[in-house]
mmCIF file of the C-alpha atoms, coordinates in Angstrom:
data_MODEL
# 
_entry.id   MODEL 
# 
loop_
_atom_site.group_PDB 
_atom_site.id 
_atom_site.type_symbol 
_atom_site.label_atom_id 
_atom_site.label_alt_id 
_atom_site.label_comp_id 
_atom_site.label_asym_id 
_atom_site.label_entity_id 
_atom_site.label_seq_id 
_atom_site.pdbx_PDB_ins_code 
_atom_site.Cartn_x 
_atom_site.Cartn_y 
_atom_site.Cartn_z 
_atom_site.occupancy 
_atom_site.B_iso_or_equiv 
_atom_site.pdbx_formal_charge 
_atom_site.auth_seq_id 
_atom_site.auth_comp_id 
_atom_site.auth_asym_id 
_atom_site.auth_atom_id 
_atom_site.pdbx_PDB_model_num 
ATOM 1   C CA . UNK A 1 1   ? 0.000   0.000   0.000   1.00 0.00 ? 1   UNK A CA 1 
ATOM 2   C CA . UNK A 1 2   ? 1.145   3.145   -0.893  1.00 0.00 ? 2   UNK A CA 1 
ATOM 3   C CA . UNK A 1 3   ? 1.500   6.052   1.513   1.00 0.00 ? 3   UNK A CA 1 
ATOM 4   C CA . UNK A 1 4   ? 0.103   9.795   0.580   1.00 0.00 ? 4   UNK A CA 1 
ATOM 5   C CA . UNK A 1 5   ? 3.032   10.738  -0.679  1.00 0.00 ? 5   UNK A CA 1 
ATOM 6   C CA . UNK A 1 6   ? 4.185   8.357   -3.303  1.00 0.00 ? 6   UNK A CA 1 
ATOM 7   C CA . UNK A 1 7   ? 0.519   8.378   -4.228  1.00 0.00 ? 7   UNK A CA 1 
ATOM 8   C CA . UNK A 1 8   ? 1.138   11.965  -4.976  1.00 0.00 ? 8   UNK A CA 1 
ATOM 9   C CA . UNK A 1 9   ? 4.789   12.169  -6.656  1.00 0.00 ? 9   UNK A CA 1 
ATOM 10  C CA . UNK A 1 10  ? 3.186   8.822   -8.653  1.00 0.00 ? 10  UNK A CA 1 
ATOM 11  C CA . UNK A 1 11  ? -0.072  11.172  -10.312 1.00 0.00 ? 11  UNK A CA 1 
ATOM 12  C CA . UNK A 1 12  ? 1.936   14.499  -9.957  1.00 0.00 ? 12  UNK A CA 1 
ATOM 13  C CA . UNK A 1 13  ? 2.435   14.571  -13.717 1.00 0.00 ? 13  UNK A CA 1 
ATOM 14  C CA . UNK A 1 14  ? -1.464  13.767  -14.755 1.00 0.00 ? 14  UNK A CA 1 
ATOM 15  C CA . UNK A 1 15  ? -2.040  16.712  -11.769 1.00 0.00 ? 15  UNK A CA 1 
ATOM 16  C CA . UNK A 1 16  ? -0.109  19.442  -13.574 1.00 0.00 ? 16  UNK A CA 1 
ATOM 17  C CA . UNK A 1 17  ? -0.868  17.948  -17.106 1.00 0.00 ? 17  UNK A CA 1 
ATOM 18  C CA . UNK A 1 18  ? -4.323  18.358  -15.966 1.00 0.00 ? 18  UNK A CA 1 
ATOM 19  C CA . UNK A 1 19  ? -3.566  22.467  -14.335 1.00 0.00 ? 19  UNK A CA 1 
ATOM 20  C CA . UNK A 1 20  ? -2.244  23.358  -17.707 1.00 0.00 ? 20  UNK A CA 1 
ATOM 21  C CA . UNK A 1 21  ? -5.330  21.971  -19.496 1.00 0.00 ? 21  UNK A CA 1 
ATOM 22  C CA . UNK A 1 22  ? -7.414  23.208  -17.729 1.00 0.00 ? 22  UNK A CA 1 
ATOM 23  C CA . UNK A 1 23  ? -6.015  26.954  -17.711 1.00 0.00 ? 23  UNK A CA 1 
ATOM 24  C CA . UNK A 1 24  ? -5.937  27.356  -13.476 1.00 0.00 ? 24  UNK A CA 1 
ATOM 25  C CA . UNK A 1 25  ? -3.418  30.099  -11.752 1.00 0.00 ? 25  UNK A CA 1 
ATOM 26  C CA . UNK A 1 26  ? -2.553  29.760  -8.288  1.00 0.00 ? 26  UNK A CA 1 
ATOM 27  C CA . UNK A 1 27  ? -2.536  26.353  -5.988  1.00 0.00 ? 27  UNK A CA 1 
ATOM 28  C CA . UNK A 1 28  ? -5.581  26.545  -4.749  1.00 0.00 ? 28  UNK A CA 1 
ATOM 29  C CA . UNK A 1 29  ? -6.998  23.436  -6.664  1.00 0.00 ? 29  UNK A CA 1 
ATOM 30  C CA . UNK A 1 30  ? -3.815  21.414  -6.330  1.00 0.00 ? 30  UNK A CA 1 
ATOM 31  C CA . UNK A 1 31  ? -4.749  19.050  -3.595  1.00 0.00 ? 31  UNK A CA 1 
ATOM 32  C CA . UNK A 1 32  ? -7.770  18.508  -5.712  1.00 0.00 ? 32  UNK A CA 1 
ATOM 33  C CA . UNK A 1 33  ? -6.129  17.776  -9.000  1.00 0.00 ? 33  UNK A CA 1 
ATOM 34  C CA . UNK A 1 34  ? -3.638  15.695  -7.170  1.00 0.00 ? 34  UNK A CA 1 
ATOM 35  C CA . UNK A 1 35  ? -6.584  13.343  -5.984  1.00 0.00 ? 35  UNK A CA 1 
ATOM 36  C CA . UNK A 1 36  ? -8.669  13.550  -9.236  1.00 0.00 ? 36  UNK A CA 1 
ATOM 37  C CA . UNK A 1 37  ? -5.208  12.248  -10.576 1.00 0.00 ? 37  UNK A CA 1 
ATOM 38  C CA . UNK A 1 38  ? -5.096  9.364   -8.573  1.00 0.00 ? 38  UNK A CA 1 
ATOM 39  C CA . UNK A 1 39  ? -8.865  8.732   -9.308  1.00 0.00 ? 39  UNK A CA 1 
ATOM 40  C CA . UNK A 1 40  ? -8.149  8.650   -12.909 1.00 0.00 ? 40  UNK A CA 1 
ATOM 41  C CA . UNK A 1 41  ? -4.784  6.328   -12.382 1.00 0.00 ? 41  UNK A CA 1 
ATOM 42  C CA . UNK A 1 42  ? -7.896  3.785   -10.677 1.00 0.00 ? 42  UNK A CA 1 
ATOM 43  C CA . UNK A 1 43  ? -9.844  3.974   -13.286 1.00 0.00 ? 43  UNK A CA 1 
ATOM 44  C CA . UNK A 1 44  ? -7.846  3.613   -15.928 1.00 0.00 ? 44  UNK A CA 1 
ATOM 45  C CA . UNK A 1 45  ? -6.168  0.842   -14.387 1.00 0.00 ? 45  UNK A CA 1 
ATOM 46  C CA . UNK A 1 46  ? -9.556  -0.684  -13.596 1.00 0.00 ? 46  UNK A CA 1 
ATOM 47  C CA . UNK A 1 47  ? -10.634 -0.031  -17.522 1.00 0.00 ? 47  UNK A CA 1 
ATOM 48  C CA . UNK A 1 48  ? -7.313  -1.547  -18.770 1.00 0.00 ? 48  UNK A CA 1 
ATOM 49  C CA . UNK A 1 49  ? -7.573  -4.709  -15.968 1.00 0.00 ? 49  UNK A CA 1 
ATOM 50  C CA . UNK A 1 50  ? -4.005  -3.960  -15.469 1.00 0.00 ? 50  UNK A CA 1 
ATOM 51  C CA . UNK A 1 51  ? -1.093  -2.023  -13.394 1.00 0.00 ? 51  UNK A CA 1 
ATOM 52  C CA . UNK A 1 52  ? -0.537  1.129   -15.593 1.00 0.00 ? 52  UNK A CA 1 
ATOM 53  C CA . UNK A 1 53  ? 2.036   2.679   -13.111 1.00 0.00 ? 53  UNK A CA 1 
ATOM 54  C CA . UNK A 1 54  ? 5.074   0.793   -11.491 1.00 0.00 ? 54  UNK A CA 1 
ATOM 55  C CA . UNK A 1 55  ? 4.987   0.757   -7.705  1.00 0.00 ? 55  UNK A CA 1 
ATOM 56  C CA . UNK A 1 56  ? 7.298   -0.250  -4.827  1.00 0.00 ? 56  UNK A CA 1 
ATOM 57  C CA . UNK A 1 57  ? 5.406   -3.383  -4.179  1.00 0.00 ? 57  UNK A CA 1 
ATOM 58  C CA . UNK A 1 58  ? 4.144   -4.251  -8.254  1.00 0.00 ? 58  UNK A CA 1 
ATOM 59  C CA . UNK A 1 59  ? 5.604   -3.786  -11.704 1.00 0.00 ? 59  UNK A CA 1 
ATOM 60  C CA . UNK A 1 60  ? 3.150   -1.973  -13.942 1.00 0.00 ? 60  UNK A CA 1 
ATOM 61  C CA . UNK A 1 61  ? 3.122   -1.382  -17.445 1.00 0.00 ? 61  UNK A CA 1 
ATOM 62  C CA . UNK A 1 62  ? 5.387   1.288   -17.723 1.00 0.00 ? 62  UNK A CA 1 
ATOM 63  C CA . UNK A 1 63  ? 7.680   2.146   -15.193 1.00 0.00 ? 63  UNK A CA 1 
ATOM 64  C CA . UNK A 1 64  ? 6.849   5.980   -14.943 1.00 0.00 ? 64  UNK A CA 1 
ATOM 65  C CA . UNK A 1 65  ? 4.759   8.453   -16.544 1.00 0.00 ? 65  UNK A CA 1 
ATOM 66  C CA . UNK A 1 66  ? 7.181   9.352   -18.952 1.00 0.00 ? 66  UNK A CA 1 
ATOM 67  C CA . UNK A 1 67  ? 6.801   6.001   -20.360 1.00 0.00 ? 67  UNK A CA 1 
ATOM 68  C CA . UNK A 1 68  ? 3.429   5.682   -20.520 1.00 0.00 ? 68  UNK A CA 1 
ATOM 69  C CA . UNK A 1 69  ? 1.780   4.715   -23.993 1.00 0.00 ? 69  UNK A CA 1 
ATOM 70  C CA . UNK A 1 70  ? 0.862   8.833   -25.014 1.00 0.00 ? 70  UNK A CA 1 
ATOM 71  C CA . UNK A 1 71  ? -2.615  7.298   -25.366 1.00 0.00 ? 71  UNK A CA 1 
ATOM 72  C CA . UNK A 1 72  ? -3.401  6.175   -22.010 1.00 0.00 ? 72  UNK A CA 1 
ATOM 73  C CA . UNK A 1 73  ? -1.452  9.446   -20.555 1.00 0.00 ? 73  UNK A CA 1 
ATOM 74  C CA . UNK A 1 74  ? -3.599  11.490  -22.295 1.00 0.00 ? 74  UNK A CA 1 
ATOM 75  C CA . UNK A 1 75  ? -6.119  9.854   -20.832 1.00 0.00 ? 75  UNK A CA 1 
ATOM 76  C CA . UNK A 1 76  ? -5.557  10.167  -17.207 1.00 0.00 ? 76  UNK A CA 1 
ATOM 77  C CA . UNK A 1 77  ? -4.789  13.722  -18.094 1.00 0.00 ? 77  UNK A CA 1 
ATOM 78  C CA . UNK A 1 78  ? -8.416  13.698  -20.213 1.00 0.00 ? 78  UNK A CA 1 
ATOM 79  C CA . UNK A 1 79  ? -10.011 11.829  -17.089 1.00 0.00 ? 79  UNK A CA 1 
ATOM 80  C CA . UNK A 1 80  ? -8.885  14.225  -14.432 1.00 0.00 ? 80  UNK A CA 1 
ATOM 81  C CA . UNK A 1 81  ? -9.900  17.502  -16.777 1.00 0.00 ? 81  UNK A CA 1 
ATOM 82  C CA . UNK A 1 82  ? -13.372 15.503  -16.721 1.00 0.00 ? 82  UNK A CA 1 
ATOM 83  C CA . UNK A 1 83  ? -13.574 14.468  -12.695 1.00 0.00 ? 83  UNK A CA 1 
ATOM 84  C CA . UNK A 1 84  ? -12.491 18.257  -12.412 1.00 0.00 ? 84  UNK A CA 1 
ATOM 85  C CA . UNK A 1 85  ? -15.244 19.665  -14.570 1.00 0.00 ? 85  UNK A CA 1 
ATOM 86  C CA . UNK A 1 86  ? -18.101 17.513  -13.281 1.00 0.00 ? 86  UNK A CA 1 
ATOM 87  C CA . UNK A 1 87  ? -17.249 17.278  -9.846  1.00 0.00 ? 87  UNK A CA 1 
ATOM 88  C CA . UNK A 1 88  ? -20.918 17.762  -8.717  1.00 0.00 ? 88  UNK A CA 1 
ATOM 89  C CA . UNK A 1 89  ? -22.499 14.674  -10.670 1.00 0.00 ? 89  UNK A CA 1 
ATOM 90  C CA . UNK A 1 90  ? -22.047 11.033  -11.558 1.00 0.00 ? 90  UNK A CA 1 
ATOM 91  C CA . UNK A 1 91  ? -20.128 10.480  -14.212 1.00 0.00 ? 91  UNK A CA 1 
ATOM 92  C CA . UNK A 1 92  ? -18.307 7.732   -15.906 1.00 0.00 ? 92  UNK A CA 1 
ATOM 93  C CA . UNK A 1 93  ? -15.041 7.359   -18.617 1.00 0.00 ? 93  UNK A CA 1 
ATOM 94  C CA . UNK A 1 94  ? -16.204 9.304   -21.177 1.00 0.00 ? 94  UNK A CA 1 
ATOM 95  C CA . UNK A 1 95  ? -16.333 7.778   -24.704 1.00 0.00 ? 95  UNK A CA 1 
ATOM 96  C CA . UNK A 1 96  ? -12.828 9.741   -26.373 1.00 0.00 ? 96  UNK A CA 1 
ATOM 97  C CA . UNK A 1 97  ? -11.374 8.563   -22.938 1.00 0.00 ? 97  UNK A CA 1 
ATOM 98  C CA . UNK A 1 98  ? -12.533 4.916   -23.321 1.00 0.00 ? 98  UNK A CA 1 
ATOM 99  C CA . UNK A 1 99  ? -11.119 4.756   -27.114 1.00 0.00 ? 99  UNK A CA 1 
ATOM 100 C CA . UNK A 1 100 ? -7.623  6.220   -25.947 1.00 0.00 ? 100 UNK A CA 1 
ATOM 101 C CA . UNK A 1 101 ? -7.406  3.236   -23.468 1.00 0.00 ? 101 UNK A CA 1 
ATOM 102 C CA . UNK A 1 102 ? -8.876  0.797   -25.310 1.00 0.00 ? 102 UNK A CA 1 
ATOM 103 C CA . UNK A 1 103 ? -5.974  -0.819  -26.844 1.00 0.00 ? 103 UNK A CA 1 
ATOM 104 C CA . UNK A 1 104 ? -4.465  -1.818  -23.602 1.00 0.00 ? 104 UNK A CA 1 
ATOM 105 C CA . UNK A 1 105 ? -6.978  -3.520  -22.112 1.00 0.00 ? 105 UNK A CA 1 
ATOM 106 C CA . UNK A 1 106 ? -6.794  -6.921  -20.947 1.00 0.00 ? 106 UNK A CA 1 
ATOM 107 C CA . UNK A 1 107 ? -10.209 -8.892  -21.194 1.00 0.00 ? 107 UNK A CA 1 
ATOM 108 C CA . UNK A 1 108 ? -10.832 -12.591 -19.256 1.00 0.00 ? 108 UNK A CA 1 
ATOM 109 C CA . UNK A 1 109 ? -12.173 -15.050 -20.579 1.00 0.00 ? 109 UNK A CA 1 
# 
């Protein structure tokens, strides 16, 4: 289990990915983005049935966000813009954000 913050430095990327997208000054919303980050590493990873992100105690798929497929990145970065937006109401993946992720995800049988 991950403490706060490598849960943090792990999503900090998607979190100012997401600041620049969305167009925010100051640090007001940064503990926000940081979580919406996190939320949209878990569902992505949930999506994709798969470990997107290494960790101390699991390998993932890439070992940092650096070398994440630019598809799924853009995703979390997509997702956490979205969980941002709609904060207020239910939402789920939204379609552009499914097909991005799409490729990469692993189905049982």
């Amino acid at each position: 289990m991950m403490n706060g913050q490598e849960a943090s430095a792990l999503v900090a990327p998607v979190a100012a990915a997401a600041r620049e997208m969305l167009r925010l000054a100051g640090n007001d919303e940064d503990a926000l983005l940081l979580r919406l980050a996190m939320t949209a590493l878990g569902l992505a990873e949930a999506f994709c049935g798969q470990r997107l992100l290494r960790r101390a105690d699991a390998d993932g798929l890439a070992e940092s966000w650096s070398d994440l497929p630019p598809p799924i990145a853009h995703g979390l970065v997509l997702m956490a813009v979205h969980l941002f937006e709609n904060r207020h109401a239910e939402i789920g993946v939204p379609i552009a954000v499914a097909a991005l992720w799409r490729p990469w995800r692993r189905l049982g049988l």
